[in-house]
C-alpha positions as CSV (number, residue, x, y, z in Angstrom):
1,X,5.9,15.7,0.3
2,X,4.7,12.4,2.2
3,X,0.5,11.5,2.8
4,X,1.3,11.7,6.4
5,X,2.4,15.6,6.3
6,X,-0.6,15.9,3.8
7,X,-3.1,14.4,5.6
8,X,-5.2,15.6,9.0
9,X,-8.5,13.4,8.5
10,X,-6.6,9.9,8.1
11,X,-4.8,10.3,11.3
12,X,-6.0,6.9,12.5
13,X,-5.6,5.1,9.3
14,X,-4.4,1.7,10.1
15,X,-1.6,1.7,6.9
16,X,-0.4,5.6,7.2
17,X,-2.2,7.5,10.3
18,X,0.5,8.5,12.5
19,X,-1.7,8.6,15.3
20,X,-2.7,5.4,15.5
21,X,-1.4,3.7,18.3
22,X,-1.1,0.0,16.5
23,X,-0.9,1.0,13.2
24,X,1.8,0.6,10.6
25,X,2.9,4.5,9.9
26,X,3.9,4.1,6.6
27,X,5.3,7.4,4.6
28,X,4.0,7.5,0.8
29,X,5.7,9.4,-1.4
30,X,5.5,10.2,-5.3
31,X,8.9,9.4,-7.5
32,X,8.8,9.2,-11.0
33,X,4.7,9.0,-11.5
34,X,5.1,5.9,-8.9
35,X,3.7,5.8,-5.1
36,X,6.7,4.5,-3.3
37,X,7.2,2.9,0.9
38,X,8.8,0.8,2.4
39,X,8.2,-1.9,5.1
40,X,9.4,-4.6,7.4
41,X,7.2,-6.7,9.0
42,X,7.2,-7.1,13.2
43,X,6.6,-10.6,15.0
44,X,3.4,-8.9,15.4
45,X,2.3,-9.0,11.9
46,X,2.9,-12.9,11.5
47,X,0.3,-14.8,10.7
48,X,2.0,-18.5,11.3
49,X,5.1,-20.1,11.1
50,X,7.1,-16.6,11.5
51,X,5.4,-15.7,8.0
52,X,3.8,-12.4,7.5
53,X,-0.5,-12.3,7.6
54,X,-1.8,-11.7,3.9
55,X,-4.4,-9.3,5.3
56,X,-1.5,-7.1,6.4
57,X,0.2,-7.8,2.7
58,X,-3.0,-6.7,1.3
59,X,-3.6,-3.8,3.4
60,X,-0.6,-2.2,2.5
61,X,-0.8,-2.6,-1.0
62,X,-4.0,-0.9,-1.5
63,X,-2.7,2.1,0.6
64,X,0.8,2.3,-1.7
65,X,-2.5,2.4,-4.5
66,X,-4.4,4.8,-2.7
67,X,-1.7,7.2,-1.6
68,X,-1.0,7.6,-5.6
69,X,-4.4,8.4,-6.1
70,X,-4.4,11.0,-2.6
71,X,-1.3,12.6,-3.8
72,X,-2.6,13.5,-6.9
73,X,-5.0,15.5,-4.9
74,X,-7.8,13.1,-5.7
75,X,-10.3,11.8,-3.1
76,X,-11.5,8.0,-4.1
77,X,-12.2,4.7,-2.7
78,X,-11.6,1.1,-3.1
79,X,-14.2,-0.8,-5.1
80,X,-12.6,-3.9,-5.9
81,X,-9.5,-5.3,-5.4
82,X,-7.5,-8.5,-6.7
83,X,-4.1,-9.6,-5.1
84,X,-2.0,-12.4,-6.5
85,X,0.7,-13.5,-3.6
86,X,4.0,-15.1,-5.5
87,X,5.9,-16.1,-2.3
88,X,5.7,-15.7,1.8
89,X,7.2,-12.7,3.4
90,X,9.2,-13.8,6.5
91,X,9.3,-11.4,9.2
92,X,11.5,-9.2,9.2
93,X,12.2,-8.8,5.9
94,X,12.2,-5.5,4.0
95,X,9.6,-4.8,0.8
96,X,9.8,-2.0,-1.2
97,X,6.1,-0.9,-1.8
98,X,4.8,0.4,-5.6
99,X,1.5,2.0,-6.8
100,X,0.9,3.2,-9.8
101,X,-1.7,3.8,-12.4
102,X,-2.9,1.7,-15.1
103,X,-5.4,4.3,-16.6
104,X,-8.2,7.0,-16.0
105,X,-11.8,6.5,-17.1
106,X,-14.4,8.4,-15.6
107,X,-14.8,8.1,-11.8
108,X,-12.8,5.2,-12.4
109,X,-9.3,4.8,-11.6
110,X,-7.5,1.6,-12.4
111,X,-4.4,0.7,-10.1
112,X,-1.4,-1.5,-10.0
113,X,0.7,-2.5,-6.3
114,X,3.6,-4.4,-6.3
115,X,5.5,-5.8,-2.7
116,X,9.1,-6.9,-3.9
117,X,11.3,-7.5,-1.4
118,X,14.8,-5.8,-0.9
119,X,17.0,-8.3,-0.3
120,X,16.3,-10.5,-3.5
121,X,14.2,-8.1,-5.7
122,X,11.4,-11.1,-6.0
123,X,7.9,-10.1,-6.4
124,X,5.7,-11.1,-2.8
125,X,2.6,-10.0,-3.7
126,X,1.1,-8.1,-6.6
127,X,-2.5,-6.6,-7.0
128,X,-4.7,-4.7,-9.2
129,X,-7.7,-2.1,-8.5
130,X,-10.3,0.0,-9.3
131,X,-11.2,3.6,-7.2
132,X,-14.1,5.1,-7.5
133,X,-13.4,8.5,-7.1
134,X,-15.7,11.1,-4.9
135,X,-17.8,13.1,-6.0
């Protein structure tokens, strides 16, 4: 089962709320312990020079992250966040999206995202997180 079938209060998420109008409607899924999408980049995503915005990189990967966490039927929240870009991401191109988690402490869950694109399996972008999970 995918977030968006899951999911009735993050309807206008940005990343994964089907009902928002701009947003990116991405479908998370869980195979093999791993949070898994994919995503290609529109001409309204570029940030210059046909390359793809790193805000938009970014976003996505802390959603891959946070859809692991959701699917586990855990509520949490970003509380920090580092991202490490290895190349640009032309537009156009198709990434395949990975979340998965690094360990468990506490309220604290540490995450790793990875953005690798299809075509040549090289890493774009690559980030690792803490959630805070509710309480």
């Amino acid at each position: 089962m995918n977030v968006n079938e899951m999911r009735s209060d993050g309807n206008n998420c940005f990343v994964c709320g089907p009902g928002n109008s701009i947003g990116l409607k991405l479908e998370f899924r869980i195979e093999n312990d791993v949070s898994k999408s994919e995503f290609t980049p529109g001409s309204m995503h570029c940030g210059f020079d046909d390359v793809t915005h790193g805000g938009i990189i970014f976003s996505v990967l802390d959603d891959v992250m946070a859809n692991w966490i959701y699917l586990q039927g855990i509520r949490a929240y970003t509380a920090k966040c580092d991202i490490r870009y290895k190349d640009s991401l032309p537009i156009g191109t198709k990434v395949l999206l990975e979340g998965h988690c690094i360990k468990k402490r506490g309220r604290l869950i540490l995450m790793e995202g990875k953005m690798i694109r299809e075509d040549t399996q090289e890493l774009v972008a690559q980030t690792e997180a803490s959630f805070m999970v509710e309480t």
